[in-house]
N, C-alpha and C positions, 0 to 999 in steps of 0.2 A: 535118487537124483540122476538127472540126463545132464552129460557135459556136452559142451562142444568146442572142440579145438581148432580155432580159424571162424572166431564167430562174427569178424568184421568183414570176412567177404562174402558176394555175392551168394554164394551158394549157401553158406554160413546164417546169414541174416535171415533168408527166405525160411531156413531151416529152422532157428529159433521160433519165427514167428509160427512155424508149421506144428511147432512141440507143445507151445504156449498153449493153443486152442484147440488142440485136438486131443492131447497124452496128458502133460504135465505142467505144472507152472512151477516147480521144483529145478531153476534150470541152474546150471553155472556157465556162464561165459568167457571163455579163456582165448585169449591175442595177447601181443605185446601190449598194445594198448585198446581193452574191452569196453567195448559202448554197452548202456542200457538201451533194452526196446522197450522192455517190459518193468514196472517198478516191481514186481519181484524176482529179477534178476538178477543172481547173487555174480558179480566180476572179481575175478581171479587175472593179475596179469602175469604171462609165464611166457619163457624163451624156450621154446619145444628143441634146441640144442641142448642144452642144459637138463640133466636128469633131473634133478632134484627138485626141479623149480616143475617137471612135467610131472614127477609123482606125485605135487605136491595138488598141483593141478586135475589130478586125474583122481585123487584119494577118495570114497568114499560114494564115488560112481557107480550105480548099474549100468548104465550104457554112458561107453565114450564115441562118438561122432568124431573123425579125422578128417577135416574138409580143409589144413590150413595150404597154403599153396605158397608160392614162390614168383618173385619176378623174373622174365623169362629171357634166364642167361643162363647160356650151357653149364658154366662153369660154378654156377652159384646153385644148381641144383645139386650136379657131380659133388660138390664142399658140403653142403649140408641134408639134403633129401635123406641120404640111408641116416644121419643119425641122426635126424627126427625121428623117423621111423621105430628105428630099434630102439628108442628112449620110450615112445609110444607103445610098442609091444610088451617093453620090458614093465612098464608102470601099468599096462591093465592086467599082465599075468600078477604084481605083485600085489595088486586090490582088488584083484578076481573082477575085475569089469569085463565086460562085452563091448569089444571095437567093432565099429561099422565104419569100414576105407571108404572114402569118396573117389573112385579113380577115372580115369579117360582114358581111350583107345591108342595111344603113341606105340605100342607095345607091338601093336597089331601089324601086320604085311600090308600094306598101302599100293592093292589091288584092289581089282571089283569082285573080289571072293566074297561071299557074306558072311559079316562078324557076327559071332555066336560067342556063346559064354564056354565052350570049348574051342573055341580057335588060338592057334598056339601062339604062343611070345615069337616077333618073327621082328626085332625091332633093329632100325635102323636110322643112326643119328644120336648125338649124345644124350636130347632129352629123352626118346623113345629108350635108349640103353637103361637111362637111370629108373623110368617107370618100370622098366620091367624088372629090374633089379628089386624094387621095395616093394613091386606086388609081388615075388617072388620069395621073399623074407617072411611076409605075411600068410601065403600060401603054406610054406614048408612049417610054420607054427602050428597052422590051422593041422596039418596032417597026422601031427601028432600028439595033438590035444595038446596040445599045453597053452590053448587060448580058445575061448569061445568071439567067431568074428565073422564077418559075413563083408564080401568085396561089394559094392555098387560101381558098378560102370556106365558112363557116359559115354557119348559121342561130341560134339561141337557146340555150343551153347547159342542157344540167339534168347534172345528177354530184355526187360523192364531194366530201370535202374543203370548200375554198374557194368552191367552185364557186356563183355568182350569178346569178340572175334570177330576172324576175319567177314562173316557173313551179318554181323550187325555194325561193323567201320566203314564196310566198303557197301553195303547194302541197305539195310534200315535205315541207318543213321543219315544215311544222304538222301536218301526217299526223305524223310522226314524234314530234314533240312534244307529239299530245296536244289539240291548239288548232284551233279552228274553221278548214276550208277557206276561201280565198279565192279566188273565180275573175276574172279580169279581162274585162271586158266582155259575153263570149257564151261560153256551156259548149256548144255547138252547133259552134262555127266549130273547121276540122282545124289544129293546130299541128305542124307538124313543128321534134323537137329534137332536135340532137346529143348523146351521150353524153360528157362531154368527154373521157376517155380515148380514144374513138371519135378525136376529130380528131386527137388527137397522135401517135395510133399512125400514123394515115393520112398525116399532113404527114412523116412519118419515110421513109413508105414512098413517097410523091410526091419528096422531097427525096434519094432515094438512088436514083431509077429517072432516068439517062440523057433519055430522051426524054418523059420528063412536061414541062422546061423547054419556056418560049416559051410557057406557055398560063394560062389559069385551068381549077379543077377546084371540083366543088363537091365539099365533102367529105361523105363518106357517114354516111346515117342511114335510121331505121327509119321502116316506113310511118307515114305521120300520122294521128296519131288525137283526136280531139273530149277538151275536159276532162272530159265525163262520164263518156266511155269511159276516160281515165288514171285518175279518180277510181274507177272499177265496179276497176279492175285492182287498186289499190291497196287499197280494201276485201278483193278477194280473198285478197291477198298475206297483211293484216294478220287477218284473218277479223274484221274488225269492222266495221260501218257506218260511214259520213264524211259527216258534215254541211257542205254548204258552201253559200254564196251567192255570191251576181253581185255583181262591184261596177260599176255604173253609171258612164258618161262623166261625171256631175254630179259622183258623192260624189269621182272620180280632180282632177277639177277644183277641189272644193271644199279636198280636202287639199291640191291642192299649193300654197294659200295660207298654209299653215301649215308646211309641211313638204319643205324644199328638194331632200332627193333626189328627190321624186315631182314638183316643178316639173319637173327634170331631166328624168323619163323621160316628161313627156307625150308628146312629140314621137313617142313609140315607141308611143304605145297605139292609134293610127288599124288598125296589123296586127293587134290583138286583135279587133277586133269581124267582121274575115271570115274565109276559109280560107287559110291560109297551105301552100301548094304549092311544096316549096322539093327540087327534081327534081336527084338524084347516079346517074343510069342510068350518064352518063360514067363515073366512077369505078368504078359496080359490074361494067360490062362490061369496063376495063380491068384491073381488080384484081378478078378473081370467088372467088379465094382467101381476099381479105380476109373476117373475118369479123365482120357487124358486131351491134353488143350491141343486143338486142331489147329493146323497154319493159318488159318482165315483169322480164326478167333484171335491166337495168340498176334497177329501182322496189323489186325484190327486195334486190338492193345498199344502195342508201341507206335502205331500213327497217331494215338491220339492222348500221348500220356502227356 
């Protein structure tokens, strides 16, 4: 049996359906509250605070998938992230499952250095502190065997559906709709984003290959490219013009007095203003079969879903 914990988000869903038709139809799906996709979907509902309700969750697993996530408030991750965590390490050590982390970049120095699967915790900002904190839990388990697990790292997400950030609120979603671009900081600086189906296929395929465990992988995406260039793409796709402006570190500053999720995501806007280098050679040369969704394709998609 394959679990998945946080199987009602975005990354979660795409996963299941990624497990369904490719590995297993043996799934369990664990949230507070777990939707079927599949009618052989066995739901389990669990409060990944709570040990007992995550053991109970996690029992009888070969592979546990950790994709569940938090709404994004400093203080609410700082309260519960590490004990989810160690509720999770501690319930696959005691059922002998194999955890696959779903993690992101926060961690990382928000430079134009390029992130590699060796680049150090350099984090800055309370949510960056906390992820580095619980992938560092996880790390130091992995070190001394006392769990078989393997990291997946992400970069920024743009996709289908659910799918959040700053680069599909202030960019897609208004291409689509109609409504003036907004770019964050520098239309100049390279963004690299993952396609979110991209990752879930990938952590399907890391979490079912034998010798990927014991490591971090970054998961795979397409060359990066500048917002004016995703902007010239998506003009093309659409064959119409897209007017957009910069929004400046003052005005991101000025609203977040007003307007609490943008307090929230200050902390994440220092990577907007340079080149974000966010390097999957590992995964492309271990997995060259994989095929991954190109901006055209993937920009193609959300214009016309």
């Amino acid at each position: 049996m394959q679990t998945i914990l946080g199987s009602t988000g975005q990354i979660g869903e795409e996963l299941v359906k990624e497990l369904h038709d490719n590995y297993t139809t043996d799934l369990r799906l664990v949230s507070r509250h777990p939707r079927k996709i599949h009618e052989s979907d066995q739901l389990v509902a669990a409060d990944l605070l709570n040990f007992e309700e995550t053991n109970r969750a996690v029992k009888g697993s070969e592979i546990v998938y950790f994709t569940a996530g938090l709404p994004m408030v400093s203080a609410l991750w700082e309260q519960q992230f590490p004990t989810m965590m160690k509720n999770v390490i501690e319930a696959c050590i005691q059922n002998n499952s194999k955890l696959v982390f779903f993690d992101n970049t926060y961690m990382y120095q928000k430079d134009s250095m390029p992130q590699t699967e060796e680049s150090p915790f350099q984090p800055v900002g309370k949510k960056a502190t906390v992820r580095a904190k619980i992938a560092q839990m996880l790390l130091d388990k992995m070190a001394t065997n006392e769990i078989e697990a393997v990291i997946c790292r992400a970069p920024e997400f743009y996709g289908p559906g659910r799918t959040q950030s700053f680069t599909n609120t202030m960019i897609f979603d208004n291409a689509k709709n109609q409504k003036a671009l907004q770019v964050p900081l520098n239309d100049q600086a390279l963004r690299t984003l993952i396609w979110t189906p991209d990752a879930s296929r990938a952590m399907a395929l890391i979490g079912n290959t034998a010798d990927a465990y014991g490591q971090t992988w970054h998961l795979p995406c397409d060359e990066s490219k500048t917002y004016a260039q995703l902007i010239e793409m998506t003009e093309t796709i659409l064959q119409k013009e897209l007017k957009y402006t910069v929004v400046k570190m003052w005005q991101f500053r000025l609203g977040s007095l007003f307007n609490k999720r943008l307090k929230e995501m200050k902390e994440l806007l220092p990577r907007y203003q340079v080149d974000n280098k966010f390097i999957s050679d590992k995964f492309k040369n271990r997995f060259p079969e994989f095929k991954v969704t190109t901006f055209e394709e993937g920009i193609t998609e959300l214009m016309h879903e």
